[in-house]
N, C-alpha and C positions, 0 to 999 in steps of 0.2 A: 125663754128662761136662760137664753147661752149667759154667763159670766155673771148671774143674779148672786147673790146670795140666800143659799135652801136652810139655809139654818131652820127658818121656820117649820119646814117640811119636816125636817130631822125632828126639830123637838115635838110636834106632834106624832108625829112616827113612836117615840119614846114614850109619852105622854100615855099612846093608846095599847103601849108593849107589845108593837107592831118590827117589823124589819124590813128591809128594803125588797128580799124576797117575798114576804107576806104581800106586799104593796105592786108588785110586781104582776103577782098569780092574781091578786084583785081588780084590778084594774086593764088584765091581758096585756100585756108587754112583757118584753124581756128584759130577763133580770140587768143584764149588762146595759139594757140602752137606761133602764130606772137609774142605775148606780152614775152612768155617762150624765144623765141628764140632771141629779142630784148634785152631782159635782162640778157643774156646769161645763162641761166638755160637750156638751151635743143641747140644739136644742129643742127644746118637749114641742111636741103637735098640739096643738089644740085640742083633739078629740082625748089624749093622755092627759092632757093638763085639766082638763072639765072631770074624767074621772078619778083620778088622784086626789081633787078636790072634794066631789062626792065622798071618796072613798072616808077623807077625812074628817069631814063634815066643816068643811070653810069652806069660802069663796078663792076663786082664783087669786082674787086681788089680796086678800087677808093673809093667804100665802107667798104671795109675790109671783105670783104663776104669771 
């Protein structure tokens, strides 16, 4: 996900009037690496990216995961 654009992430985040801490404690990760990996500074593992997507109810790919 390094350098992706999460746009999509965000607006679903909004969409379900979630936050990035909400998305965090849901999916077990820390806040900082969610917000790194949201902003593309860092990027997502696999096992984070599969539950973020759960979490949001899309597919990795629909997100750009």
């Amino acid at each position: 996900m390094k350098g992706k654009d999460m746009s999509k992430v965000a607006m679903r985040l909004a969409a379900m009037g979630m936050r990035q801490k909400d998305l965090a404690q849901a999916v077990g990760a820390n806040e900082t690496y969610i917000s790194r990996v949201l902003n593309g500074r860092q990027k997502c593992s696999d096992r984070v990216a599969d539950a973020i997507a759960a979490k949001l109810g899309r597919t990795r790919r629909t997100l750009g995961l």
